[in-house]
C-alpha positions in Angstrom: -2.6 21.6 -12.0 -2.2 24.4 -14.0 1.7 25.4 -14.4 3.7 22.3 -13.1 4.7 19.7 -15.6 4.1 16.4 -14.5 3.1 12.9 -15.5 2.2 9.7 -13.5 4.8 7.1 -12.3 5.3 3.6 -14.1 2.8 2.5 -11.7 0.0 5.0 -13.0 -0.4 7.4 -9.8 1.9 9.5 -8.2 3.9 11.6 -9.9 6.9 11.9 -11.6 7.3 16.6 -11.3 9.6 18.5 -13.3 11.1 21.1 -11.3 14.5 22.3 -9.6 13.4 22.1 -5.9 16.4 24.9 -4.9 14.1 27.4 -6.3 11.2 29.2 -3.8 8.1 28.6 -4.3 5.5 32.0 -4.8 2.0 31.4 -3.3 0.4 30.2 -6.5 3.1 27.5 -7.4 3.1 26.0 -3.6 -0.6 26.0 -4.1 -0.3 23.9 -6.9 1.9 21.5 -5.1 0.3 21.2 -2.4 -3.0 20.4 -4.6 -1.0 17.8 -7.0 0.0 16.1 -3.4 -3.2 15.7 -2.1 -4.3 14.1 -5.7 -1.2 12.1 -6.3 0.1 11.3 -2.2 3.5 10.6 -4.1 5.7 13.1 -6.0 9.2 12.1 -7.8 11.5 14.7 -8.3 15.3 13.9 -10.5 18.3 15.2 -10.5 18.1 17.5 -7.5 21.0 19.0 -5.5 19.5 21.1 -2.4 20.8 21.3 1.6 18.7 20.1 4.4 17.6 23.3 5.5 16.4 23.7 1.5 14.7 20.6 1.8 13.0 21.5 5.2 11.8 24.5 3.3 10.3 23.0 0.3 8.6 20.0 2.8 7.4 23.0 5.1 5.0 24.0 2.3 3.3 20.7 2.6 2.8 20.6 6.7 4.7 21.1 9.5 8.1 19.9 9.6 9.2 17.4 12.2 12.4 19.0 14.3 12.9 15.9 16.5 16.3 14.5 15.4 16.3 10.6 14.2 12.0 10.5 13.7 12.0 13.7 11.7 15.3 14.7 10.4 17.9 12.5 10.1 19.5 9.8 7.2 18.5 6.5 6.4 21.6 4.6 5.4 23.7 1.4 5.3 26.8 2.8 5.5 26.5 6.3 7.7 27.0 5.9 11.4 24.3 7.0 13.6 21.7 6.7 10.7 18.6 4.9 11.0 17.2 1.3 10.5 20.7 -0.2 8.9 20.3 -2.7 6.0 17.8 -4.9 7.1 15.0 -5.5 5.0 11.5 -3.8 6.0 8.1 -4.8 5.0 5.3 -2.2 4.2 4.3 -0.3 6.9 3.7 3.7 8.0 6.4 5.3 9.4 5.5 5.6 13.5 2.3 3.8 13.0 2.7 2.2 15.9 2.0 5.7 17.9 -1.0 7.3 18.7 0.2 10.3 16.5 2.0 8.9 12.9 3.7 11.1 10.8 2.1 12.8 7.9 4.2 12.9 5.2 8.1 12.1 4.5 10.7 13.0 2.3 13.6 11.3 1.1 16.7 13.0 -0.8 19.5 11.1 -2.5 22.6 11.9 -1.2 25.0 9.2 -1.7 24.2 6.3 -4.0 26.3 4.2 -5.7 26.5 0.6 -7.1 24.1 -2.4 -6.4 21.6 -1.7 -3.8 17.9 -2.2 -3.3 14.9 0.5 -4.4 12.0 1.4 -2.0 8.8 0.0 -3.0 5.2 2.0 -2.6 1.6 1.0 -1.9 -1.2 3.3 -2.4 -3.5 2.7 0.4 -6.3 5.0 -1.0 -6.1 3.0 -4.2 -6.0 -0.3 -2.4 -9.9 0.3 -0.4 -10.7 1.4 -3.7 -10.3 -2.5 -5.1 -11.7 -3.8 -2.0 -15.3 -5.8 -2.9 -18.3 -4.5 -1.5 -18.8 -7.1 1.2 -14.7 -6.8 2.1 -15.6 -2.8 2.9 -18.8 -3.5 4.6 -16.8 -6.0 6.6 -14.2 -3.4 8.0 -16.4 -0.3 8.4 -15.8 0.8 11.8 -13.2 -1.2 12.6 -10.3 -0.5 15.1 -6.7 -2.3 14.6 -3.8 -2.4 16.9 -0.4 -1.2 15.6 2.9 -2.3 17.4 6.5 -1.5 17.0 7.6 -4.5 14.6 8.7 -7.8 16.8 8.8 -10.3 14.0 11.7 -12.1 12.5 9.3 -12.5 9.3 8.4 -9.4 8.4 4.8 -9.7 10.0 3.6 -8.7 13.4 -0.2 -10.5 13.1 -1.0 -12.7 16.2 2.3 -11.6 18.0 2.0 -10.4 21.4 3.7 -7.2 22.3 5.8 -6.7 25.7 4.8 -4.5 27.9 6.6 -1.3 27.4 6.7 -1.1 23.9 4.9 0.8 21.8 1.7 0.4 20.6 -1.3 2.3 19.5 -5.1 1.8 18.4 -6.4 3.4 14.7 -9.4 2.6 12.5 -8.8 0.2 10.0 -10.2 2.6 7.6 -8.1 6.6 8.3 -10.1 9.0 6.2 -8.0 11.9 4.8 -8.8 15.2 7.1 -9.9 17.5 4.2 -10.7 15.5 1.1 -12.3 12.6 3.0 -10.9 10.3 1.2 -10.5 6.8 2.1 -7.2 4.6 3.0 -6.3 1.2 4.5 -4.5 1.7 8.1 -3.0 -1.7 8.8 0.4 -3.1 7.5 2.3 -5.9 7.5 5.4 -4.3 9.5 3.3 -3.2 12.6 -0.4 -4.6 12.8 -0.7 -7.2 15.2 -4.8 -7.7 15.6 -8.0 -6.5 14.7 -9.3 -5.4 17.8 -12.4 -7.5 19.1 -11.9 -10.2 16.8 -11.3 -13.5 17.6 -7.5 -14.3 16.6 -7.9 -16.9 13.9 -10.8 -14.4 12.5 -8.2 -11.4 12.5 -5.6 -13.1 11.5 -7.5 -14.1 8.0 -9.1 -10.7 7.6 -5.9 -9.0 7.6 -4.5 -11.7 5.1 -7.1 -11.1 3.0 -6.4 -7.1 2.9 -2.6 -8.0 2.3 -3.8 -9.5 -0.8 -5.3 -6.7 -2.1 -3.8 -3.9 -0.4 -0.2 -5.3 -1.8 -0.8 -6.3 -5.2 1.3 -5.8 -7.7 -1.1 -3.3 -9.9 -1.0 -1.3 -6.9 3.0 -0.9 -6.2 5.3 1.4 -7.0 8.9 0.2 -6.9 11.3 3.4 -7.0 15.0 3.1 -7.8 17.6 5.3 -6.4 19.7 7.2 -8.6 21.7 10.3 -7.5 19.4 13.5 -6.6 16.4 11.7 -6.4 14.1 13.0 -4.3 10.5 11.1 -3.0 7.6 12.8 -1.2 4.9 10.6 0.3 2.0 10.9 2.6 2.4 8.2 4.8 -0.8 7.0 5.2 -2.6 7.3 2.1 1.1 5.4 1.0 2.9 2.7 2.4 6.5 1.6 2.0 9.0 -1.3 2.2 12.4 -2.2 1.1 14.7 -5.0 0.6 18.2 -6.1 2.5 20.9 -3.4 1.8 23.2 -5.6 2.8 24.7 -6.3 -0.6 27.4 -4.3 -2.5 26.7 -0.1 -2.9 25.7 2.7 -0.8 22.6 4.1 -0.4 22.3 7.0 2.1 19.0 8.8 1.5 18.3 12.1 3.8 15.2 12.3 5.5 12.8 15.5 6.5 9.2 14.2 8.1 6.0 16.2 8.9 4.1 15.7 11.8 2.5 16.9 15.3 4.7 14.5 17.5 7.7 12.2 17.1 8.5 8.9 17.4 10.8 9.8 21.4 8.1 12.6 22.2 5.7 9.8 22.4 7.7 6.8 23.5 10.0 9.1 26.2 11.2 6.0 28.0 12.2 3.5 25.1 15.4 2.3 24.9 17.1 0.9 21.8 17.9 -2.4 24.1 14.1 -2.6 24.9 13.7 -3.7 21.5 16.8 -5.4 20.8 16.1 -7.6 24.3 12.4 -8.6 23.0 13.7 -9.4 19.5 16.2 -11.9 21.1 13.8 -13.2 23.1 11.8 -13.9 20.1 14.7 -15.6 18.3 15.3 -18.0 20.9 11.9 -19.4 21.1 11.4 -19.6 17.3 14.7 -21.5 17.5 13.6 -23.3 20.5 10.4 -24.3 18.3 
């Protein structure tokens, strides 16, 4: 990667990339990042101060930014009204993976953080069917898994039926990278509810026993947010999760996504109730249990 200074993360991929993202990029630098990307499917950027429309420009040399407000630009944040997901903790997942169409890459900016409050944590997907055994990747070869919008009150969707309405959405278990081939691990934690054709109790411990590998510690990233950070994922060779922000400190981290199709383009006639009616349904008969 001639040119760019970089070396990897604490976790030994991604990378951690020197450079003031303000300035443009000339062909043969954006080549280079584009090329350290695909390697690395996480880049770490400190000490950055740029706008959202200089952020949409810098992401725009990666794919094509996502316009639709709230799925592809918007703010993550447990103190700004209006911004998306609140506090509560998530567990590893893609970002839309629940729709036919899941975003491609995301970007994260720093804008306001201050005192106490949780990192984001990484998994490298490509990295985790690396560890797989032999008989584990023979075992998942051409395999299809179903993907829901998270109903759990655990952190986990396996086994959980989804209400009709909500979103939902079939991929292999195994996405292959559309021009290096490489290989990555589709399911998650947050939104995988079945692997499709299995009996349950036979899904249910297959997808265990990718959890194990796929979330390892060897094979996470934890990132902690410091003023001008900025972190560039592709968000399905890399997964990500987080804790409760409901302690003390801000954390309001601005968000540019790339993708063919948003999260409301493809779910036109969700509500926000939808969910919030099925999640209460769910509480009452775990508490009923």
């Amino acid at each position: 990667m001639a040119g760019l200074v970089w070396e990897p993360t604490s976790a030994g991929w991604g990378a951690r990339v020197e450079w003031d993202l303000r300035e443009p990029l000339d062909a043969v630098r954006a080549g280079e990042f584009v090329e350290l990307f695909r390697a690395r499917h996480l880049l770490v950027f400190s000490g950055q101060g740029f706008s959202m429309e200089e952020q949409i420009r810098f992401m725009g040399h990666l794919g094509p930014v996502l316009r639709e407000e709230g799925s592809g630009l918007g703010y993550v944040s447990n103190v700004k009204e209006g911004a998306a997901l609140g506090s509560s903790e998530l567990s590893f997942h893609s970002d839309t993976g629940h729709c036919a169409v899941p975003l491609q890459a995301v970007s994260l900016f720093a804008e306001d953080v201050e005192g106490s409050v949780t990192g984001t944590r990484f998994a490298n997907m490509a990295a985790a069917y690396g560890r797989l055994s032999a008989g584990l990747r023979s075992r998942v070869a051409g395999l299809v898994c179903e993907n829901a919008m998270p109903m759990s009150l655990d952190g986990r969707n396996v086994g959980l039926e989804v209400a009709a309405g909500m979103p939902r959405a079939e991929h292999p278990v195994v996405w292959r990278h559309p021009v290096s081939g490489e290989p990555a691990l589709m399911v998650n934690a947050n939104q995988t509810t079945r692997i499709v054709g299995l009996e349950e109790a036979e899904s249910r411990a297959l997808l265990e026993e990718l959890f194990e590998v796929m979330y390892a510690d060897e094979g996470v990233y934890e990132h902690e947010w410091r003023q001008g950070d900025v972190v560039v994922w592709h968000n399905l060779a890399v997964q990500h999760a987080r804790g409760d922000l409901g302690g003390d400190g801000r954390r309001t981290l601005r968000r540019v996504a790339l993708g063919e199709k948003g999260f409301w383009e493809q779910c036109p006639t969700l509500r926000y109730a939808d969910f919030e009616n099925h999640r209460n349904t769910a509480e009452g008969e775990a508490s009923a249990a």
